[in-house]
C-alpha angles and dihedrals in degrees: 000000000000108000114215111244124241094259087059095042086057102039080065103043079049081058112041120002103035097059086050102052085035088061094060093036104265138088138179133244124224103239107174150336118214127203090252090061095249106140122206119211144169143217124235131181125020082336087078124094080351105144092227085062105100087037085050086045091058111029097048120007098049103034087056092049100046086046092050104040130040111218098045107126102173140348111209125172129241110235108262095235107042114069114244109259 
């Protein structure tokens, strides 16, 4: 299974999911993409600590992801007060 690169993953977060979490004052940063396809992200703005974010998490990042790009497994967030490792 061939894994999207970064560029790919946020050419479509750029597309689909940015304009959306922009609207409302927030946006979401591309942390890391691992070999099994799972994609860390996390949120930034008013989209972090915000409680709609795992909802936002499931019903539109990772649904448009997963839409636009083969090999994407999960998306799961980084939580918005610890730093990515």
């Amino acid at each position: 299974m061939k894994v999207p690169t970064a560029e790919e993953i946020e050419e479509v977060l750029d597309d689909c999911v940015r304009p959306i979490l922009r609207a409302d004052g927030g946006n979401a940063r591309l942390e890391s993409v691992k070999e099994d396809g799972t994609i860390f992200i996390s949120f930034t703005g008013r989209c972090a600590g915000c409680p709609g974010a795992d909802y936002t998490l499931a019903e539109l990042v990772e649904p448009c992801l997963k839409d636009k790009l083969d090999g994407i497994k999960k998306v799961l967030t980084v939580p918005w007060h610890l730093p990515f490792q």
